[in-house]
C-alpha positions in Angstrom: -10.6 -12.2 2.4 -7.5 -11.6 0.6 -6.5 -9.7 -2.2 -6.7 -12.2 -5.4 -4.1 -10.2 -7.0 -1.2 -11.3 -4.9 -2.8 -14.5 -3.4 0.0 -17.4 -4.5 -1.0 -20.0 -6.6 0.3 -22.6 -4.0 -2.0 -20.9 -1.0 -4.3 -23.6 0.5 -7.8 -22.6 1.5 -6.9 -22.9 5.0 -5.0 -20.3 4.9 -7.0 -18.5 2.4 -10.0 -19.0 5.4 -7.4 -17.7 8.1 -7.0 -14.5 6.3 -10.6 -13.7 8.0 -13.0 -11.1 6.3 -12.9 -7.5 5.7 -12.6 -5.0 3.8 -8.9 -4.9 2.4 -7.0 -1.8 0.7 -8.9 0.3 -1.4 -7.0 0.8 -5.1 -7.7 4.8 -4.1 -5.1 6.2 -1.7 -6.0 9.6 -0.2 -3.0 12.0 -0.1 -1.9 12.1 3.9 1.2 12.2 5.4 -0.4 12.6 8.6 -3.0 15.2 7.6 -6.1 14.7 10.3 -8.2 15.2 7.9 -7.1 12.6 5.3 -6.6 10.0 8.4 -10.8 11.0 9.7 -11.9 10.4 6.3 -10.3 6.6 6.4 -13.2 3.8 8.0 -11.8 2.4 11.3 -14.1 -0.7 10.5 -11.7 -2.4 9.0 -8.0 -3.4 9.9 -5.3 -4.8 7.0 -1.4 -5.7 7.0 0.5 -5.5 3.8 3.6 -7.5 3.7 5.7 -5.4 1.0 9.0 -7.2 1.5 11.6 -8.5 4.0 10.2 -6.5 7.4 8.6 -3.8 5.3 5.1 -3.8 6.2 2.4 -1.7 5.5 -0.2 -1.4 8.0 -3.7 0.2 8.3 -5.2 0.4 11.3 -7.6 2.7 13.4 -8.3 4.9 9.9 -4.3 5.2 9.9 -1.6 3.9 7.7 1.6 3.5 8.9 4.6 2.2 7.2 7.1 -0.3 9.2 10.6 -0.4 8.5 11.1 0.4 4.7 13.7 -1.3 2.5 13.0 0.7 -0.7 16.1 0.5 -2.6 15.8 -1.3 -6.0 16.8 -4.9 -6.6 20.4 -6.1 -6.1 21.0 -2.1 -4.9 23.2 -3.0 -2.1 26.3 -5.5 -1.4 25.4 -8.6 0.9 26.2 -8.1 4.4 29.7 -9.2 5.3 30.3 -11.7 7.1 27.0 -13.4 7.2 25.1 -16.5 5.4 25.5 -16.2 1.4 26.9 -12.6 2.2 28.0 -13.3 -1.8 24.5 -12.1 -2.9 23.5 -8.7 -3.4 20.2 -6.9 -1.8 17.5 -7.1 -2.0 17.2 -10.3 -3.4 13.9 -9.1 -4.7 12.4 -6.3 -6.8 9.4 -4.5 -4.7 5.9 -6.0 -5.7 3.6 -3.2 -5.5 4.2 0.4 -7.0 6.6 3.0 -4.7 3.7 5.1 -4.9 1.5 2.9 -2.8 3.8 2.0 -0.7 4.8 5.6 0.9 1.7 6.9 0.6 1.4 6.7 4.3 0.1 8.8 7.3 3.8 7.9 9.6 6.4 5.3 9.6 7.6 3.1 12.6 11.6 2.1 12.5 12.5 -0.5 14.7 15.7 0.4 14.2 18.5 1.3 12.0 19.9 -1.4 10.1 20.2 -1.0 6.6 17.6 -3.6 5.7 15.0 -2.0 7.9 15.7 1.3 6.9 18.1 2.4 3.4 19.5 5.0 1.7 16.2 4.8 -0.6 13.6 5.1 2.3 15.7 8.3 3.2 15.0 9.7 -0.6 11.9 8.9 -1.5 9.9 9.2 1.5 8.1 12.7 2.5 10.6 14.3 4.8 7.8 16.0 6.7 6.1 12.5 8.0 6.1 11.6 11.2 8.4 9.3 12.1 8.4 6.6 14.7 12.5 5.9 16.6 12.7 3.6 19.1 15.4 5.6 21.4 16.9 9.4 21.3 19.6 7.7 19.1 18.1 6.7 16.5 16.0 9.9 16.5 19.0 12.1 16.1 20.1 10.2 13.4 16.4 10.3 11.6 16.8 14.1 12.3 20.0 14.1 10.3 18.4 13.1 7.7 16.2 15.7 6.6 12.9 14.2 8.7 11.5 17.1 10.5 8.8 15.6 12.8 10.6 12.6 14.7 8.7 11.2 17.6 9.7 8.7 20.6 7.9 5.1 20.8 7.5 4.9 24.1 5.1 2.4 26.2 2.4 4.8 26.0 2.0 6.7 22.3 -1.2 7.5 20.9 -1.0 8.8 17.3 -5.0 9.8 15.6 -6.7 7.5 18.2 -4.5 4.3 17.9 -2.2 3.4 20.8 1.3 2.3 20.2 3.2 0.4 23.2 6.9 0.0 22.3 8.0 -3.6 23.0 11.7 -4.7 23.8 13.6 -7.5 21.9 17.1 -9.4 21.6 19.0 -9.2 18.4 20.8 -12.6 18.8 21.5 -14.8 21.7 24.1 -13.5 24.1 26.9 -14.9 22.9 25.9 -13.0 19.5 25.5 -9.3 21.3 28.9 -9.8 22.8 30.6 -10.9 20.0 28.9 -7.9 18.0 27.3 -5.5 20.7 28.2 -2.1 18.2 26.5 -4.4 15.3 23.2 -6.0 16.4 22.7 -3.1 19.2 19.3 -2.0 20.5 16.1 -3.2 18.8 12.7 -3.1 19.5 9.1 -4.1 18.7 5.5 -2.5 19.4 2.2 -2.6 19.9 -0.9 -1.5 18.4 -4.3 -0.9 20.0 -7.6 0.6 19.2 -11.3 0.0 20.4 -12.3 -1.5 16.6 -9.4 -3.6 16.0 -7.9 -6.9 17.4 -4.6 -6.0 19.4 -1.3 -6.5 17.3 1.8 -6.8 17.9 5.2 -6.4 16.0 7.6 -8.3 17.3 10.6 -6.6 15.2 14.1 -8.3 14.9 14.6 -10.5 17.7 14.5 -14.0 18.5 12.6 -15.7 21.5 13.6 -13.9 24.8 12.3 -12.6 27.8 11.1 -9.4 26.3 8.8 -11.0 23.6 7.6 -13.6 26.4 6.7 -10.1 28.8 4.9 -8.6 25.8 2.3 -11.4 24.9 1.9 -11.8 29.0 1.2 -7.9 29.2 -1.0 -7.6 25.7 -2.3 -10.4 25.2 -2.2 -9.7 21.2 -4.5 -11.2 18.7 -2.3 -11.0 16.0 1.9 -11.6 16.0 4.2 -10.4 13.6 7.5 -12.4 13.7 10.8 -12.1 11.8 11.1 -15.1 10.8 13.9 -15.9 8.2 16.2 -17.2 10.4 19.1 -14.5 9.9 22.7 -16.1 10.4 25.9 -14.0 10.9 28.4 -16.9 10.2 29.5 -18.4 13.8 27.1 -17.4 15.7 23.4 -19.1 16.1 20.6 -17.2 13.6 20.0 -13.4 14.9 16.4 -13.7 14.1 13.5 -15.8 14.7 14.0 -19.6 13.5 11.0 -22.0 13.7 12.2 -23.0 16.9 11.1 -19.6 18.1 8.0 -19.2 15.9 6.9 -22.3 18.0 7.9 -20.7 21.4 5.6 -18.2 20.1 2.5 -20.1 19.8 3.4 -22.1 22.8 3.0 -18.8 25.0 0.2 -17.2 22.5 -1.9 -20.4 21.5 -5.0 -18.3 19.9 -3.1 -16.1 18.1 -2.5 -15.3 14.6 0.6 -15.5 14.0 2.2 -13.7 10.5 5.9 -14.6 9.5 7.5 -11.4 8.0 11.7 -10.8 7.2 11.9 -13.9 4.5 13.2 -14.4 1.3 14.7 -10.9 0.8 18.1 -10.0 2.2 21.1 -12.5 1.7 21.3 -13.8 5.6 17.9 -14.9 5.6 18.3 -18.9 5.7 14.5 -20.3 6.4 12.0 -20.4 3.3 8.3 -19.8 3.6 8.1 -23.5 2.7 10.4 -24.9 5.3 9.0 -22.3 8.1 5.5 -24.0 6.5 6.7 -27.4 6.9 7.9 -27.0 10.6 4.5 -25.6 11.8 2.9 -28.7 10.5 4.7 -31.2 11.9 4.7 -29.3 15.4 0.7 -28.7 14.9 0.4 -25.4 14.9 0.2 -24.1 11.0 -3.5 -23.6 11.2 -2.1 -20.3 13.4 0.3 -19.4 10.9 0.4 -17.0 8.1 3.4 -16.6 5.9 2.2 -14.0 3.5 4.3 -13.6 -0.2 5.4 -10.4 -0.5 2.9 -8.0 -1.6 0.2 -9.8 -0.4 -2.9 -8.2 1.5 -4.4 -10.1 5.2 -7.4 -8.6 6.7 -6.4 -8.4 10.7 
């Protein structure tokens, strides 16, 4: 099922079928913040992935909600980034499509890592400083730290947090020629895992494109469900930073019965590939009965 509100007009029932069934979000949201008690009171029948915009991602999963990489600022908040594919546009290119209030009404957020459109000066403000946040390396802790966040956690390859496992994945932020023409820029990133005895396994990819490190996660996890950046980010002279749908098909190729849900799209100035085109490859390679490419906002049971 999906959520009628935010289903697109254009949505095929294909995809509308692919969605599977389920219980989605409730329009109640229980106060958390990583309170046990809110978190036991949530069913772990039911699994659900909110794409909010660009990698923001709301998931619940295992009774928990976490929030992934939040852009929060307003529309047109920030300058485009320099140096990169239509860098003349300001960000984000869109206005968020559910209330603030839903989205950081959260048990604990995941960062992949610090770039500005994966984490801003408005995720910093408005979310709860005392939530338990997610950093990929000691780094990026410290710098969460700086900011006011008082309970900052490692992802390692073996975090449980209220009965759901989380399995930090690696990824590449570019090809090589990209990380050594802009190794201080594009930097460490990573991905994860989630696992829990009700749910199907997922995993989320993060900014990368198709590497060994993705290719090692599927082998290792065998997800059911992949969550790719997919828009195809271009820093001008170098080859896209991101996933392109050459990827997206490498993807399937190594994962042929899993979902897979394009995410990063439409929102930030680099982003290059539409949900239409990204649409339009997958049918032509024969593949886009395994592909979701939610609009933002919109509500898949996993």
């Amino acid at each position: 099922m999906v959520d009628a509100t935010h289903m697109p007009k254009s949505m095929t029932r294909r995809q509308t079928i692919a969605m599977g069934s389920g219980a989605l979000l409730g329009s109640a949201l229980l106060v958390a913040h990583g309170s046990a008690s809110a978190i036991t009171e949530r069913s772990t029948r039911s699994a659900s992935l909110t794409q909010v915009r660009n990698a923001t991602l709301r998931i619940d999963y295992g009774g928990v909600r976490f929030l992934v990489d939040p852009l929060l600022g307003d529309k047109d908040a920030y300058p485009g980034f320099e140096g990169t594919a239509n860098s003349q546009r300001r960000n984000p290119l869109v206005p968020l499509p559910i209330p603030l209030a839903s989205i950081v009404d959260v048990d604990a957020v995941v960062v992949t890592h610090l770039h500005p459109d994966h984490w801003d000066e408005a995720a910093k403000a408005k979310l709860n400083k005392s939530l338990p946040i997610f950093a990929q390396n000691a780094e990026d802790a410290a710098q969460l730290r700086s900011a006011g966040f008082s309970d900052v956690r490692l992802l390692t390859e073996n975090t449980e947090f209220h009965g759901v496992r989380l399995n930090r994945t690696g990824g590449q932020h570019g090809t090589d020629a990209a990380l050594k023409a802009l190794p201080q820029i594009l930097g460490p990133v990573s991905g994860f895992v989630m696992s829990h005895p009700a749910h199907k396994t997922l995993y989320v990819a993060g900014d990368t494109i198709w590497n060994a490190e993705v290719k090692r996660a599927i082998a290792h996890h065998s997800p059911d469900v992949i969550v790719l950046n997919a828009g195809m980010a271009t820093v001008i002279g170098l080859d896209p930073i991101i996933m392109g749908p050459a990827d997206v098909l490498a993807v399937h190729r190594a994962a042929p019965n899993a979902m897979l849900i394009a995410s990063h799209m439409e929102a930030v100035n680099h982003c290059i590939l539409s949900r239409a085109d990204l649409r339009a490859f997958a049918k032509r390679d024969g593949y886009d009965q395994h592909l979701l490419i939610p609009a933002d906002g919109e509500t898949l049971a996993i």
